[in-house]
C-alpha positions as a LaTeX table, in Angstrom:
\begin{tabular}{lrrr}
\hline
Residue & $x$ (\AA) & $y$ (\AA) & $z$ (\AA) \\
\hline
Unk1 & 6.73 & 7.37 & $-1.43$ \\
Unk2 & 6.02 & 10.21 & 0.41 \\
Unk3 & 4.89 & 12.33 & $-2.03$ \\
Unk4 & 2.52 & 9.33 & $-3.41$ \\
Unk5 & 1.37 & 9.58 & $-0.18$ \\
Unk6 & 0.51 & 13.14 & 0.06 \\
Unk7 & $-1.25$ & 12.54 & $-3.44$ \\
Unk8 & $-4.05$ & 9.77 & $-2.42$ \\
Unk9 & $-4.32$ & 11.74 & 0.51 \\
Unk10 & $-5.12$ & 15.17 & $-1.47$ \\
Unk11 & $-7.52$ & 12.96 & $-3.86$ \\
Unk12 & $-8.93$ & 11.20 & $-1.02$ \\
Unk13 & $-9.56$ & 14.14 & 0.74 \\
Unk14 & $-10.66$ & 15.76 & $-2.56$ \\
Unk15 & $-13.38$ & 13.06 & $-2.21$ \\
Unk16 & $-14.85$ & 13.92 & 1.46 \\
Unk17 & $-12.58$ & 11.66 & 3.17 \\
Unk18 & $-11.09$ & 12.30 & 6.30 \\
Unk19 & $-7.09$ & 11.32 & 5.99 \\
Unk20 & $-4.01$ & 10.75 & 8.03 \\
Unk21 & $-0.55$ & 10.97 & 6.44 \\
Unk22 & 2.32 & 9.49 & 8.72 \\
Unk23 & 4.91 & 10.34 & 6.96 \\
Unk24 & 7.74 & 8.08 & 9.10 \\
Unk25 & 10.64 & 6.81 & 7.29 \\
Unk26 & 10.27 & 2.87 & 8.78 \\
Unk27 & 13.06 & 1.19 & 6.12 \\
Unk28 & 16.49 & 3.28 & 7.01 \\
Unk29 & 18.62 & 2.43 & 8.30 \\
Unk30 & 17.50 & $-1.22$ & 8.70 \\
Unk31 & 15.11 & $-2.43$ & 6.13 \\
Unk32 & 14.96 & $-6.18$ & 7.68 \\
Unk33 & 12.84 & $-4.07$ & 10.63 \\
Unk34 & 10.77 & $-2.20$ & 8.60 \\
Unk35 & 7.49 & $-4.27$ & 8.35 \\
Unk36 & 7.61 & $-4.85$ & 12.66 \\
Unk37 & 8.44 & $-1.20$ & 13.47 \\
Unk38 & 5.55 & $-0.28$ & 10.55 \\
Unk39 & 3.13 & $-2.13$ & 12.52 \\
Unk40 & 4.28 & $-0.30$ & 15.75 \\
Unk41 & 3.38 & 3.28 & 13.83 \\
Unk42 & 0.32 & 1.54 & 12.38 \\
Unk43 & $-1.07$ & 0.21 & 15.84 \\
Unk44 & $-0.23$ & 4.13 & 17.71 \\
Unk45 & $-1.96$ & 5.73 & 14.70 \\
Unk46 & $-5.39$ & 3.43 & 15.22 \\
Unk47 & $-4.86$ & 3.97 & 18.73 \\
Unk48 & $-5.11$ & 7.66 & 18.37 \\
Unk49 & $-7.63$ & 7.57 & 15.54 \\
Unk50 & $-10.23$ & 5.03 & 16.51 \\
Unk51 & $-12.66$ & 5.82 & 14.01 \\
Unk52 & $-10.28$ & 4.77 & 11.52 \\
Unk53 & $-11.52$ & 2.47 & 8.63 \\
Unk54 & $-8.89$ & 2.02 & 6.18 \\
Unk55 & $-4.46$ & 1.79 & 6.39 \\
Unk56 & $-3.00$ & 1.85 & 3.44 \\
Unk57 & 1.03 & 1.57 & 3.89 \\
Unk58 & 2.73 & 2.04 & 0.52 \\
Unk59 & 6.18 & 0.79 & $-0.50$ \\
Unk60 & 8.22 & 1.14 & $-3.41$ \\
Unk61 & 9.48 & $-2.95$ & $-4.46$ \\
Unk62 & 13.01 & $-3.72$ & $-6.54$ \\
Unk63 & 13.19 & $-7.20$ & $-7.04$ \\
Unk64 & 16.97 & $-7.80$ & $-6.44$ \\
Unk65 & 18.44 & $-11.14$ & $-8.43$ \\
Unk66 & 22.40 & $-11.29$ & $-7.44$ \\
Unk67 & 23.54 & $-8.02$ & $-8.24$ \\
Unk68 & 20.67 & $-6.61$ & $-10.60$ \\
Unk69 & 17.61 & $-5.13$ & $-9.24$ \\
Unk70 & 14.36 & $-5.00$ & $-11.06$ \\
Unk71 & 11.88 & $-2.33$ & $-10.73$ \\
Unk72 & 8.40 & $-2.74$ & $-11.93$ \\
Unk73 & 7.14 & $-0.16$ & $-14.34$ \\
Unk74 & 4.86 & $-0.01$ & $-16.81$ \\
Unk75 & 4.23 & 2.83 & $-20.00$ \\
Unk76 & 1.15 & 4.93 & $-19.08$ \\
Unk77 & 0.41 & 7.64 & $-21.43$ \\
Unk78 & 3.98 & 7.85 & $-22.90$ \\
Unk79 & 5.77 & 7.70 & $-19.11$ \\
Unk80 & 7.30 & 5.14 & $-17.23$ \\
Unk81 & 5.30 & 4.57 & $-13.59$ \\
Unk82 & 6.16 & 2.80 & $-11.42$ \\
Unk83 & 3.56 & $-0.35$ & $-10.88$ \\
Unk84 & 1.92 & $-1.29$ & $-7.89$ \\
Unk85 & 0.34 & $-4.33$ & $-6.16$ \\
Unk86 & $-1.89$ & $-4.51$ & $-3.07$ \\
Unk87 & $-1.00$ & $-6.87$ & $-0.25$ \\
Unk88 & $-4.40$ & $-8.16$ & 2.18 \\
Unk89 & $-3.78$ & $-9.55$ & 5.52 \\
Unk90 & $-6.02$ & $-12.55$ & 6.57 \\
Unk91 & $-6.08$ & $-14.59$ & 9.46 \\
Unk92 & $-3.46$ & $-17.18$ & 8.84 \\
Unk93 & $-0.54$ & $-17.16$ & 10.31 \\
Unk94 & $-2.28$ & $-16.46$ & 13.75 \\
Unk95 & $-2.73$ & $-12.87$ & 12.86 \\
Unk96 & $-6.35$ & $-11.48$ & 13.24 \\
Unk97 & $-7.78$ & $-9.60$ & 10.76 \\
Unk98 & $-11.38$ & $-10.18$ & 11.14 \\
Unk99 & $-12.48$ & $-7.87$ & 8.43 \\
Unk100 & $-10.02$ & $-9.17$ & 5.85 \\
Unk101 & $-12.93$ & $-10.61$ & 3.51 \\
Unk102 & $-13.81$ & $-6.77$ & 3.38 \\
Unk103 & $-10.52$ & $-5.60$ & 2.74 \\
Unk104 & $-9.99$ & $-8.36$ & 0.03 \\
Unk105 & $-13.27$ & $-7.15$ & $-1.66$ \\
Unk106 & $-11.94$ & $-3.11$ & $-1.50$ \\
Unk107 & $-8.36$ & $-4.44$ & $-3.12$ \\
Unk108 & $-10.41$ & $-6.25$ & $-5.96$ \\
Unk109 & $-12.35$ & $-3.36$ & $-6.49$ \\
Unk110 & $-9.79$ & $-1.10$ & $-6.70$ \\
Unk111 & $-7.40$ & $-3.19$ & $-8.98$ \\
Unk112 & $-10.37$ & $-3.53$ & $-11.54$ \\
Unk113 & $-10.55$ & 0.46 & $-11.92$ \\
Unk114 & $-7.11$ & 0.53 & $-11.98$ \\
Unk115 & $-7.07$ & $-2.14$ & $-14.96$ \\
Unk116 & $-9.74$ & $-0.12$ & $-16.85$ \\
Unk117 & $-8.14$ & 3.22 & $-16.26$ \\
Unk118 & $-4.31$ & 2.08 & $-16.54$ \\
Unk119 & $-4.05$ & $-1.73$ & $-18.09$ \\
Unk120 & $-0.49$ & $-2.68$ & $-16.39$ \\
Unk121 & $-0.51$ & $-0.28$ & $-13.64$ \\
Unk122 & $-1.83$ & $-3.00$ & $-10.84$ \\
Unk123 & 0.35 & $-6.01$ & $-10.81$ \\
Unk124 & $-1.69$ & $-8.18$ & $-8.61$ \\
Unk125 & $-3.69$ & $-8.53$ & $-5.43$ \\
Unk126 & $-1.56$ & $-10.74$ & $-3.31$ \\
Unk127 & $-3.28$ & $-12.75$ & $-0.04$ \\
Unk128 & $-0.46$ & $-13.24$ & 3.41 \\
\hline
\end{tabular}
């Protein structure tokens, strides 16, 4: 995920954006943690970078069923890749995220180029 990372980040950049690339392991060796100490790296990063407009924290899902695990991939141009899907915050759940209509408009955009580009490559755009 790392080096996914250091991809949008060169494309991004490519693109006249200013990036930051934490590149903290936040799953090992306790993945039930992950998502609470993520959120402690993502709150010190917008401390130190106030201007910030945008966090994207990528994962890599399995979808375990008893023993098997299922990853998601899809054929792009004669390779497997591995899919993704982009997760939006909103206020429920007495979270605040007062810019989540925003965010949900940015996820739609970006899973329509990606369907145009690479049908299969977004799963979904999932609401939590």
């Amino acid at each position: 995920m790392i080096r996914i990372g250091e991809e949008i980040k060169k494309n991004l950049q490519q693109n006249g954006f200013a990036v930051f690339h934490d590149k903290t392991i936040y799953d090992y060796p306790d993945y039930n943690s992950s998502y609470s100490k993520a959120g402690k790296g993502i709150t010190k990063v917008l401390e130190k970078y106030k201007k910030a407009k945008i966090v994207l924290d990528l994962h890599r899902d399995a979808i375990s069923v008893n023993t098997e695990q299922y990853k998601p991939v899809v054929q792009i141009e004669g390779k497997k890749v591995a899919q993704f899907l982009i997760v939006v915050g909103t206020n429920q759940g007495g979270l605040k995220h007062s810019e989540w209509k925003e965010n949900l408009k940015l996820a739609l955009k970006i899973k329509k180029l990606a369907d145009e580009k690479y049908p299969g490559l977004c799963r979904n755009v999932i609401l939590r």
